[in-house]
C-alpha positions as CSV (number, residue, x, y, z in Angstrom):
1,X,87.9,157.6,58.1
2,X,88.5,154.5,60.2
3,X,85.9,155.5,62.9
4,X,82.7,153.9,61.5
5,X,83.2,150.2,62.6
6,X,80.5,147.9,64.4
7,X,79.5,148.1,67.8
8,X,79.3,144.2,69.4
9,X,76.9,141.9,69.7
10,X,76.8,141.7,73.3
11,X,76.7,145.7,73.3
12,X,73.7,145.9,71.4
13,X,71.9,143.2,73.5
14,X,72.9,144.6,76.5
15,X,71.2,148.0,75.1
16,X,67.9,147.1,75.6
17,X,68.7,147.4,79.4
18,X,68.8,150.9,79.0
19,X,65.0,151.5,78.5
20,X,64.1,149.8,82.2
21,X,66.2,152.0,84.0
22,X,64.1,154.6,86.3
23,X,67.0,155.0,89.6
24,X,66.9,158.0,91.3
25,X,70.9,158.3,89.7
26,X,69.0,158.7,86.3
27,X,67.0,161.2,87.5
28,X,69.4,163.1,88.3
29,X,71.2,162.4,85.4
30,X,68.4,163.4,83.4
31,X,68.6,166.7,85.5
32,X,72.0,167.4,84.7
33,X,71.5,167.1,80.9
34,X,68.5,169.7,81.3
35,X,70.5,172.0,82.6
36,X,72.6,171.8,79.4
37,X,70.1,171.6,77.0
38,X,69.1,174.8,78.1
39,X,71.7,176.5,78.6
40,X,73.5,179.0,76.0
41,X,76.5,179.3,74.1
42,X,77.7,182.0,76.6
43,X,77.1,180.1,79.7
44,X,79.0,177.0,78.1
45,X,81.7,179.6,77.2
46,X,81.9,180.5,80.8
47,X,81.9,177.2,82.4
48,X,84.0,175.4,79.8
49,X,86.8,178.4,80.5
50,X,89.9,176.3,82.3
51,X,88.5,173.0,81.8
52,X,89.7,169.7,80.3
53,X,87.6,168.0,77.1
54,X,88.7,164.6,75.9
55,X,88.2,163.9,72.1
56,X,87.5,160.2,71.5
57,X,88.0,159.0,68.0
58,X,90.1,156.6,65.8
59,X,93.8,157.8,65.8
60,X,95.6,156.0,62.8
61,X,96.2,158.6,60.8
62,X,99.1,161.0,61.9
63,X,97.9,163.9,60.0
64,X,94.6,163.4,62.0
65,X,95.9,163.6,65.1
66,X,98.1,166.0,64.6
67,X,95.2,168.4,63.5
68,X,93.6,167.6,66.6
69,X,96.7,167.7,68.8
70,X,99.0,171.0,66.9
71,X,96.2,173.0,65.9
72,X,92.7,172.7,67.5
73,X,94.6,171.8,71.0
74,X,96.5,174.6,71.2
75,X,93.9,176.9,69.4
76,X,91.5,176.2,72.2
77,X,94.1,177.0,75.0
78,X,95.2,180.3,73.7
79,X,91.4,181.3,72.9
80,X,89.6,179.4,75.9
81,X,91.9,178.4,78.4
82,X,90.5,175.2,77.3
83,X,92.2,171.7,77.4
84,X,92.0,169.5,75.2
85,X,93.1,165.5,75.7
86,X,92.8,163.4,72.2
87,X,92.3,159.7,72.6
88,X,93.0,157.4,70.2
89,X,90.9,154.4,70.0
90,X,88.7,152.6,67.8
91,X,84.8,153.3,67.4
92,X,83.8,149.9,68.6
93,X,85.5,150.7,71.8
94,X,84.5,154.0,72.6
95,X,81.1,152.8,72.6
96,X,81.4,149.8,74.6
97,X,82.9,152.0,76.8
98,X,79.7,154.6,76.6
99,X,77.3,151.9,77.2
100,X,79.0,150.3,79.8
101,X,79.0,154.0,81.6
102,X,75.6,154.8,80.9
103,X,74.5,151.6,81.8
104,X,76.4,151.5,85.6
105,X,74.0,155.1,85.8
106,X,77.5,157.1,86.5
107,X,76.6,160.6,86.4
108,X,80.0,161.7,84.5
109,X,82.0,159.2,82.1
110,X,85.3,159.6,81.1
111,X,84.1,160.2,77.1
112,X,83.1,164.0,76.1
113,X,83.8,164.6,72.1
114,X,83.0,161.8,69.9
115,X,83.9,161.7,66.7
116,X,81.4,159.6,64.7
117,X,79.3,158.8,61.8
118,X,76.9,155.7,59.9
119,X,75.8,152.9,61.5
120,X,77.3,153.6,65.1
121,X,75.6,157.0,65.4
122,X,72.3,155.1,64.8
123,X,73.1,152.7,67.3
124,X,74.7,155.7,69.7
125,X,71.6,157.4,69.4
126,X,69.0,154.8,69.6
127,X,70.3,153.3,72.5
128,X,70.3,156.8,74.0
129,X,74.2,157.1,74.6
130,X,74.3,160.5,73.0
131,X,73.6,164.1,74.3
132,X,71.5,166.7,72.6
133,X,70.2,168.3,70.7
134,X,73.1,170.7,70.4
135,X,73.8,171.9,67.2
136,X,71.6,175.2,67.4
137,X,73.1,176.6,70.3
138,X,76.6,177.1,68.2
139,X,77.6,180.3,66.9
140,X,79.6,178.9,64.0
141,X,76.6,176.1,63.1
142,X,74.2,179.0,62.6
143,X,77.2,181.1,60.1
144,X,78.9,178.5,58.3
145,X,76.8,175.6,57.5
146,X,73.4,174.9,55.9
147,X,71.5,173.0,58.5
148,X,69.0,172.3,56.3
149,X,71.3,170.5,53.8
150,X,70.5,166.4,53.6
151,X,74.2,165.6,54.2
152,X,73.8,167.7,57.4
153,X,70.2,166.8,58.7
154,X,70.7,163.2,57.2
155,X,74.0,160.4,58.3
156,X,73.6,157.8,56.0
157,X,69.8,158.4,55.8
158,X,69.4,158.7,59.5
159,X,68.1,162.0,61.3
160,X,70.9,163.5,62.9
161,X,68.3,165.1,65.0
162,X,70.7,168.0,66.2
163,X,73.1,165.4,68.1
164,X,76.0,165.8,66.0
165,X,77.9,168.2,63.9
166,X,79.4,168.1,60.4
167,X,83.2,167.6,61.2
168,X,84.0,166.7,57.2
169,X,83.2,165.5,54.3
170,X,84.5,162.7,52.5
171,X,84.4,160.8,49.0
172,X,85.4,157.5,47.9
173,X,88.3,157.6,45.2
174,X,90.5,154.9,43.6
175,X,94.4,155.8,44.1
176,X,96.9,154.2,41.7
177,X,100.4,154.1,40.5
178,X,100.1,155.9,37.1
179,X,103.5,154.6,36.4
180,X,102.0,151.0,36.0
181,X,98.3,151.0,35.4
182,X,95.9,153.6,34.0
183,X,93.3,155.2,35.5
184,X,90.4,152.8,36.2
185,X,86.9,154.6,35.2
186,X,84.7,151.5,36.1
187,X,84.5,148.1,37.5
188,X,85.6,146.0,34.3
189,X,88.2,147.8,33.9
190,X,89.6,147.0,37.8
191,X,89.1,144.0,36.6
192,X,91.4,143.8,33.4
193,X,93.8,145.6,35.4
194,X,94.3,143.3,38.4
195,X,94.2,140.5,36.0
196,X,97.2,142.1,33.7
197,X,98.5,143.1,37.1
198,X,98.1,139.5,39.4
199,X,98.4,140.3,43.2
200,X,98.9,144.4,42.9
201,X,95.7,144.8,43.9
202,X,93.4,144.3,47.0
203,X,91.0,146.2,49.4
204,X,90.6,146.1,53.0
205,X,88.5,143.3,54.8
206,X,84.9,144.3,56.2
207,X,84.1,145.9,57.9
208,X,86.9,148.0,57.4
209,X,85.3,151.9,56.6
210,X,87.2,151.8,53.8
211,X,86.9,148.4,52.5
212,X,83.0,148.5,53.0
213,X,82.3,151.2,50.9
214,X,84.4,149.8,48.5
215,X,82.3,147.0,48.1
216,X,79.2,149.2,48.0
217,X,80.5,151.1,45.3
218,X,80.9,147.3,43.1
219,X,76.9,147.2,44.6
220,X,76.5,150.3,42.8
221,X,78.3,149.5,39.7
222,X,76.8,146.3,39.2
223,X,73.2,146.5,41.3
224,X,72.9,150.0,41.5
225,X,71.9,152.8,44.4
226,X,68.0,152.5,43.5
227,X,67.5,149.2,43.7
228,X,69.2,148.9,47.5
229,X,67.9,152.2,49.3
230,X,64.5,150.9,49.6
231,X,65.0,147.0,50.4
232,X,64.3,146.0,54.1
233,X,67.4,146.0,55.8
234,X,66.0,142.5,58.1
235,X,65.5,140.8,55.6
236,X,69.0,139.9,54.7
237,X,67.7,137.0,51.9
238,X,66.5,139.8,49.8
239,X,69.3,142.2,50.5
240,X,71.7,138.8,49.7
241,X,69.5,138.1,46.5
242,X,70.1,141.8,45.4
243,X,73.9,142.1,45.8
244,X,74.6,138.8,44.0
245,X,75.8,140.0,40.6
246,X,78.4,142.5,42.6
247,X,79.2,139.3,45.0
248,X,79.6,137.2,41.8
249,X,82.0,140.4,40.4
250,X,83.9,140.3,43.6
251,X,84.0,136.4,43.6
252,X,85.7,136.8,39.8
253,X,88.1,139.7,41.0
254,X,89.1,137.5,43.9
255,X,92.1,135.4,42.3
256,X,93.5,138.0,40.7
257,X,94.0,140.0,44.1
258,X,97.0,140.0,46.0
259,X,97.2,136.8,48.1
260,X,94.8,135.3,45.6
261,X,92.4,137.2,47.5
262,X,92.7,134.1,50.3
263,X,93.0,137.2,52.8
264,X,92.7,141.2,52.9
265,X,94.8,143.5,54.7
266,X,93.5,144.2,58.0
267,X,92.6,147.8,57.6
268,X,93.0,150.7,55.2
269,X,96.3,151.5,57.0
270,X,98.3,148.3,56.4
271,X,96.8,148.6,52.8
272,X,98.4,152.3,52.7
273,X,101.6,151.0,53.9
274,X,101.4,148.0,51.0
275,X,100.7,150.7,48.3
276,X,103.2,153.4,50.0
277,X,106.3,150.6,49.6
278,X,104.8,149.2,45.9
279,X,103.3,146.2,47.3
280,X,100.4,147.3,45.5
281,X,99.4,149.5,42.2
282,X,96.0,150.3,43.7
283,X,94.1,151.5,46.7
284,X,90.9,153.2,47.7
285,X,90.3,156.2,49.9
286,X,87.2,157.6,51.7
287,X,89.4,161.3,51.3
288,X,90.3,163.1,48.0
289,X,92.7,164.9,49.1
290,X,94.9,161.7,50.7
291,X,97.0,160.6,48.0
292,X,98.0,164.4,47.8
293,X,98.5,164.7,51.0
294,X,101.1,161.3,50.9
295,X,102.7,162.5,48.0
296,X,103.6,166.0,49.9
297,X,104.9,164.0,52.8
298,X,107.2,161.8,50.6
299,X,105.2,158.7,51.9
300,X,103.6,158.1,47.9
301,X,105.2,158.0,45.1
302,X,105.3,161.1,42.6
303,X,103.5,159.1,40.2
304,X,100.7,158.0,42.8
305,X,97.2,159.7,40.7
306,X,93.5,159.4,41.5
307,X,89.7,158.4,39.7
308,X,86.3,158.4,40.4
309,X,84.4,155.3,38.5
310,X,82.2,157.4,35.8
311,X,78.7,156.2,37.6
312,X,80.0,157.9,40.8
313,X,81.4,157.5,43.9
314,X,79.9,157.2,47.7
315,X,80.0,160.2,49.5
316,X,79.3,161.6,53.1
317,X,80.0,163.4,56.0
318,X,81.4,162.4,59.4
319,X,80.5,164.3,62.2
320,X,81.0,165.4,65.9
321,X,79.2,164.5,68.7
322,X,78.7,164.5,72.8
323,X,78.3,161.5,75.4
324,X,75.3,161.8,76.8
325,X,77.2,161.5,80.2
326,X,79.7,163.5,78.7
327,X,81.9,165.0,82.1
328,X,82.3,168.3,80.4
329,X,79.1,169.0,78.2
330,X,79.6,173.1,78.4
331,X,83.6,172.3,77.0
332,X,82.7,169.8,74.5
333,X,80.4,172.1,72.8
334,X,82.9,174.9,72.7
335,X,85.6,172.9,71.3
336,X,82.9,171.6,68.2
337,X,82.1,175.0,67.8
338,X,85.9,175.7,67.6
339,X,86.0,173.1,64.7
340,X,83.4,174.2,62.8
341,X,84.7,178.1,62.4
342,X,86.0,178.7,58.5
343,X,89.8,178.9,59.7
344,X,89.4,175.7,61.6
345,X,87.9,174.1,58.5
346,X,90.3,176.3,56.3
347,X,93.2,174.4,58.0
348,X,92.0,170.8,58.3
349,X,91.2,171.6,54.4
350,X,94.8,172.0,53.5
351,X,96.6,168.6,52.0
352,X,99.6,169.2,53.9
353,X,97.8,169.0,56.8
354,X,94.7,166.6,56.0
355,X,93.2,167.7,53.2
356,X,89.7,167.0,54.5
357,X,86.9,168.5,53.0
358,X,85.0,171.4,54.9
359,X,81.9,171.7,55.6
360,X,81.7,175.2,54.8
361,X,78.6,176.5,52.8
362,X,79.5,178.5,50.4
363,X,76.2,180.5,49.9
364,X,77.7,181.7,53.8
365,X,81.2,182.9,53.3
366,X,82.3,186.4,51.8
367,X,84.0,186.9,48.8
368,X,86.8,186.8,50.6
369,X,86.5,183.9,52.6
370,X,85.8,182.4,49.0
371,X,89.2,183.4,47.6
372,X,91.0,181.9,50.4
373,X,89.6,178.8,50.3
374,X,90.2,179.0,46.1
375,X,93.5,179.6,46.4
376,X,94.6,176.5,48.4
377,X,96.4,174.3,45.9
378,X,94.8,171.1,46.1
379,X,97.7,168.8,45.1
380,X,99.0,166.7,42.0
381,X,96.8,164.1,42.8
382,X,93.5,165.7,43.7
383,X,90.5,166.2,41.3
384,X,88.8,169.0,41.2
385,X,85.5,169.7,43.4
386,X,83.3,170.1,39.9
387,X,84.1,166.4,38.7
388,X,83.9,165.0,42.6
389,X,80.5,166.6,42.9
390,X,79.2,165.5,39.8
391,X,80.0,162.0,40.5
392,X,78.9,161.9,44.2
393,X,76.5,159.1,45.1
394,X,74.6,159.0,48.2
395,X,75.1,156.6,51.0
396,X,73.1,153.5,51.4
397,X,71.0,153.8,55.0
398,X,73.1,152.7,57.5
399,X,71.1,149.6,58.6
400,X,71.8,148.1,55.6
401,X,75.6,148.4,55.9
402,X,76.3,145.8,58.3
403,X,73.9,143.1,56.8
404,X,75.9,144.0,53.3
405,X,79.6,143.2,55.6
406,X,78.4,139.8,56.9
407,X,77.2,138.6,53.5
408,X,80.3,139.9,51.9
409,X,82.3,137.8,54.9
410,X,80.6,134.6,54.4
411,X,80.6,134.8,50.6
412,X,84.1,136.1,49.8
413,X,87.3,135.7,52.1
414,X,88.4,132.2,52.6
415,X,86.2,130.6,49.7
């Protein structure tokens, strides 16, 4: 879930050009993405039939890409005659990219599927780098998920607005090697744990995905969901007063973390890596269904197990959505739609392939769509949907994510 990092300083400055542009290119820009938002699922069909869509999104994850590149890729060729080009790249620069193209007024980028969620789809959308609405015009939005549903309609408390889809659905849980430590129900008991195990543990530096809503979950723990979804996210001195006793928790955990906590791995890849060769006893995972999925593979050990901390996890969705200069608008729809049927999901589901978690309502499927998805064996390491569900927390808006990550980089590494 590495695809939520920041967009740039000078990207967002250089946003505010985009409101004073009136050219005639935009004009007939603006033309062009009329045409789409009116036209139907049939005529996308039609036009899309032979063409090329390029999926951008972050490609560290083999099983990822491979669900993209040995399923959905070859899925949409047999069905559509439709081709489609993954490319691998971080979030941060797919959307300097956008901007920069939207920005020059070119007609048709080079960027079509994005995948997306938090804090850059607010930015995305309120710098107007996005197309849509698009969500009602697919078949498979209408029949398999509840668009009325806040983790749907809502992406970290923002409107989605119709201008992206539900790809997945993720939830923070703590991996460990059951072999050495016990399962960790809370944030004391992390602590005990990395202090009877010095240097085991660690988490990714912010602003990670991974490692930031690790940190939120502390906020949670020790401030609490309430107390943050209401402060004003500009005025960081209150937001900085509010997450002290979880920065003063993290600032205690610090020496006991690997490295002395005097640096973080980079991301939640190296971190996989560090806990895959025993490096570390502990890791943290936006998917459920990862450590399973590792342990299938041979990449964990057998004795790799997963927790949720008793007041809950962070959960959310991460979602699909178009360039609003998008080259192939008609395609890009067609291949989200593609994504979003129930054996689509049903695949990416599996934890031999990813193990991500659909976005399937349930209230839509038949019995027997039910049974199938029942009857995929979710893995040794997986807890089960009733006790991930119970202990789901909501997301924190996403303006206030970034103003948690710089306080947590001032306050914590290299201190």
């Amino acid at each position: 879930m590495k695809f939520a990092k920041k967009l740039s300083a000078i990207v967002l400055s250089a946003a505010l050009l985009l409101t004073g542009c009136s050219s005639g290119g935009n004009q007939k820009e603006s033309s062009t993405e009329d045409k789409y938002t009116k036209m139907s699922y049939e005529e996308a069909l039609k036009e899309a039939e032979g063409t090329t869509v390029t999926f951008y999104g972050w490609g560290g994850s083999d099983q990822t890409n491979n669900y993209i590149d040995k399923y959905i890729a070859p899925k949409l060729k047999k069905e559509h005659n439709i081709t489609v080009k993954r490319v691998g790249m971080n979030i941060d620069e797919i959307l300097n990219n956008l901007q920069n193209s939207v920005q020059a007024n070119e007609e048709k980028g080079n960027i079509d599927v994005i995948w997306i969620n938090g804090e850059n789809f607010y930015t995305a959308k309120e710098n107007n780098l996005l197309f849509g609405p698009f969500t009602e015009k697919l078949p498979n939005f209408e029949k398999y998920v509840n668009g009325d549903a806040d983790d749907t309609k809502l992406d970290f408390g923002y409107p989605t607005d119709g201008y992206e889809a539900p790809f997945g659905k993720a939830q923070v849980v703590m991996e460990y090697n059951s072999d050495k430590v016990k399962p960790i129900k809370n944030a004391d008991e992390l602590l005990e744990a990395a202090k009877a195990n010095p240097g085991k543990f660690t988490y990714p530096a912010l602003p990670d995905f991974t490692g930031s809503a690790f940190v939120r979950n502390i906020i949670y723990e020790k401030v609490g969901y309430d107390k943050l979804k209401d402060i004003d996210p500009t005025d960081e001195e209150a937001v900085r007063e509010a997450i002290k006793p979880a920065m003063d928790y993290l600032k205690e955990l610090k020496p006991y973390l690997w490295k002395k906590g005097e640096t973080y791995p980079t991301d939640s890849t190296q971190q996989d890596n560090m806990f895959a060769d025993g490096s570390l006893y502990f890791n943290v995972s936006y998917n459920p269904n990862h450590a399973s999925s590792l342990i299938s593979n041979g990449t964990y050990p057998e004795s790799t197990k997963t927790c949720v901390f008793d007041k809950g996890t962070i959960g959310n969705t991460h979602f699909l959505a178009i360039a609003k200069n998008a080259p192939n608008k008609a395609g890009s729809m067609v291949v989200i739609n593609e994504i979003l049927g129930f054996e689509s999901q049903m695949e990416k589901y599996k934890p031999e392939v990813w193990g991500d978690l659909p976005v399937l309502d349930n209230e839509k499927l038949s019995e027997e769509q039910k049974a199938t998805l029942d009857s995929v064996e979710i893995g040794p390491a997986t807890l089960l949907q009733s006790e991930l569900l119970s202990k789901r927390q909501p997301e924190l808006p996403s303006a206030i994510v970034p103003v948690i990550e710089k306080i947590w980089t001032e306050e914590i590494p290299g201190k």
